[in-house]
VONU-251198 format. One record per residue (C-alpha): x, y, z; residue number from 1. Coordinates in Angstrom, 2 decimals, always signed. Each point is the difference from the previous one (the first is absolute). Layout:
<r c1="X" c2="Y" c3="Z" n="NUM"/>
...
This chain:
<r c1="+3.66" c2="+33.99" c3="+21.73" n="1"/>
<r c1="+0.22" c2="-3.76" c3="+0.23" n="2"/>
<r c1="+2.44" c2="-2.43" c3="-1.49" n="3"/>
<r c1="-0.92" c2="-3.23" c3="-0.84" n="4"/>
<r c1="+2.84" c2="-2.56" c3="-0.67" n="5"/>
<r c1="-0.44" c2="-1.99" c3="-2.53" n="6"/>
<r c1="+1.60" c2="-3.48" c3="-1.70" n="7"/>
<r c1="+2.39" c2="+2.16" c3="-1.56" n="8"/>
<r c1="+0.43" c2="+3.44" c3="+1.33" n="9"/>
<r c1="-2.87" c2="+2.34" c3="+1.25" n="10"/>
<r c1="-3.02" c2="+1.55" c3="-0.74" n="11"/>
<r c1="-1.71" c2="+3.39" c3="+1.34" n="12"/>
<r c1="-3.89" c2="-0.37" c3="+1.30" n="13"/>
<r c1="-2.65" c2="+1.59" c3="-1.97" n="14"/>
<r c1="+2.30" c2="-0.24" c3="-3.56" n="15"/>
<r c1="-1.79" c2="-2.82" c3="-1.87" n="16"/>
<r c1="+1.70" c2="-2.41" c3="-2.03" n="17"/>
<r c1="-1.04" c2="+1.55" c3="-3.26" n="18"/>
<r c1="+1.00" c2="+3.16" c3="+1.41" n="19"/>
<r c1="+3.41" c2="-1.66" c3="+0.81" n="20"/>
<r c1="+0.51" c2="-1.90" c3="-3.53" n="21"/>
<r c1="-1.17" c2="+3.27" c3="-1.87" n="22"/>
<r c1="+3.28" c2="+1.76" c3="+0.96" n="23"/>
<r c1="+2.24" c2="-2.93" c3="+0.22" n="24"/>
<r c1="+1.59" c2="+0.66" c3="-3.18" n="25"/>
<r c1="+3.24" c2="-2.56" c3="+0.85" n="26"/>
<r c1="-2.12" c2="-2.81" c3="+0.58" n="27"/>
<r c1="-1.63" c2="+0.90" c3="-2.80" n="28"/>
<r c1="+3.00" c2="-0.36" c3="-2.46" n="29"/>
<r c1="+1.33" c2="-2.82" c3="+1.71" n="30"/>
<r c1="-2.72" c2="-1.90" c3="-0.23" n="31"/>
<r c1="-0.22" c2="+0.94" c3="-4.03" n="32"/>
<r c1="+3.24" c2="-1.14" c3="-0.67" n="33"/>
<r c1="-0.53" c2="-3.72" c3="+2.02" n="34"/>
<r c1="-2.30" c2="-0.47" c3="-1.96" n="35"/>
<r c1="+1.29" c2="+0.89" c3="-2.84" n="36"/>
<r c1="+2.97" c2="-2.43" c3="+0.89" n="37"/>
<r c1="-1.75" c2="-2.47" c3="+1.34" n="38"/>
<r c1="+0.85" c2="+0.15" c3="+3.38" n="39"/>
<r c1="-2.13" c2="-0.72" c3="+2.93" n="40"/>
<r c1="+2.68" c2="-0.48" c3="+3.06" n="41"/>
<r c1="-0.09" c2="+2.09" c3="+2.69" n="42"/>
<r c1="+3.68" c2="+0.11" c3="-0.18" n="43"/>
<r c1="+0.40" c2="+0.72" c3="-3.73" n="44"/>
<r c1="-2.19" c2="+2.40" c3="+0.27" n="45"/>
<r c1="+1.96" c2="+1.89" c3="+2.96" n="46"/>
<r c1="+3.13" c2="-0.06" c3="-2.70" n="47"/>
<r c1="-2.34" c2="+1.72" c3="-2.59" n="48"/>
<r c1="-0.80" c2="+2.92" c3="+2.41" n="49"/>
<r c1="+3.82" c2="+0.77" c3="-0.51" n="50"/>
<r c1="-0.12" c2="-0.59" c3="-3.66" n="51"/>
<r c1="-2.70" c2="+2.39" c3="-0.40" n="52"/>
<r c1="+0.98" c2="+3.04" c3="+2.21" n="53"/>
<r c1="-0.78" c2="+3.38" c3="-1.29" n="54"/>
<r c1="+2.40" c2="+2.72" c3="+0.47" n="55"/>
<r c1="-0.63" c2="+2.50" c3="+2.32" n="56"/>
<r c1="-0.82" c2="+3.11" c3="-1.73" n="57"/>
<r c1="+2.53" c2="+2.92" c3="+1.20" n="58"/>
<r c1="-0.75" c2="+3.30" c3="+0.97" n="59"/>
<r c1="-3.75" c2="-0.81" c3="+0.44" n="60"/>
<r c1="-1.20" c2="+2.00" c3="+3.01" n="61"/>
<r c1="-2.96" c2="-1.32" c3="+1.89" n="62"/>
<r c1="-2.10" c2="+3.11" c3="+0.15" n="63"/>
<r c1="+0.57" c2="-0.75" c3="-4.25" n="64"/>
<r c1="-1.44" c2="-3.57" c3="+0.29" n="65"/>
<r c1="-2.43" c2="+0.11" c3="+2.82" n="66"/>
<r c1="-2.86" c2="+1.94" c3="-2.11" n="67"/>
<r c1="+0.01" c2="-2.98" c3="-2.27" n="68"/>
<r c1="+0.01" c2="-2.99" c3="+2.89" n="69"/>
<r c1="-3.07" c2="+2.25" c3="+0.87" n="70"/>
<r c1="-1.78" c2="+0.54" c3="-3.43" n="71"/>
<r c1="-0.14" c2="-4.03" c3="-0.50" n="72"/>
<r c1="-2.20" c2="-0.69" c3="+3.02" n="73"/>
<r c1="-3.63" c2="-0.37" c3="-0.32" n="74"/>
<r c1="-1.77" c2="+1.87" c3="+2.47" n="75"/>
<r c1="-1.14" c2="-2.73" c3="+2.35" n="76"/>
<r c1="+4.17" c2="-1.04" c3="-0.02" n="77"/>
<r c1="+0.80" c2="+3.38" c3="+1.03" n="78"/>
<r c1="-2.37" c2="+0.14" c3="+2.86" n="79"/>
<r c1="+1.21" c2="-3.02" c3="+0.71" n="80"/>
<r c1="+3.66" c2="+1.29" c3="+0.48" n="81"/>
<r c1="-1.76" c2="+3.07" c3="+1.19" n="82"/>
<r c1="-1.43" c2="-1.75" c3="+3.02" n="83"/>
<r c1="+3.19" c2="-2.06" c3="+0.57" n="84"/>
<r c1="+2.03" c2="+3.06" c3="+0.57" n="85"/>
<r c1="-2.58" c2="+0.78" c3="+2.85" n="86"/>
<r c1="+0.50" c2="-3.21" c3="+2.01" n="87"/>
């Protein structure tokens, strides 16, 4: 597996952006509720990923979670991961 770094953080090889943004469910809501506020700072926006934290859920085991992580991919995104965990 390769790790690109990025601006920001880091990115694996072979995950497309789409692929990235489709499960990026924080950004997501963050980016909802900037704009919903009007804010387009970088740094505002870093104070809105604390504002709009979900809890954790409790008691949630992974085994419970992963066949749903799994059932969302399209096929090509889970040969994609697939193929990753080959490298």
């Amino acid at each position: 597996m390769k790790i690109i770094p990025t601006e920001d953080a880091f990115e694996i090889a072979g995950i497309s952006r789409e692929f990235n943004e489709k499960f990026s469910r924080r950004t997501q809501t963050i980016e909802a509720e900037a704009i919903k506020r009007g804010i387009i700072d970088p740094a505002q926006k870093a104070k809105l990923a604390v504002l709009t934290r979900e809890r954790k859920s409790k008691g949630l085991h992974i085994s419970e979670i992963e066949p749903y992580w799994w059932g969302n991919l399209l096929p090509e995104e889970k040969k994609a991961l697939e193929d990753i965990g080959r490298t």
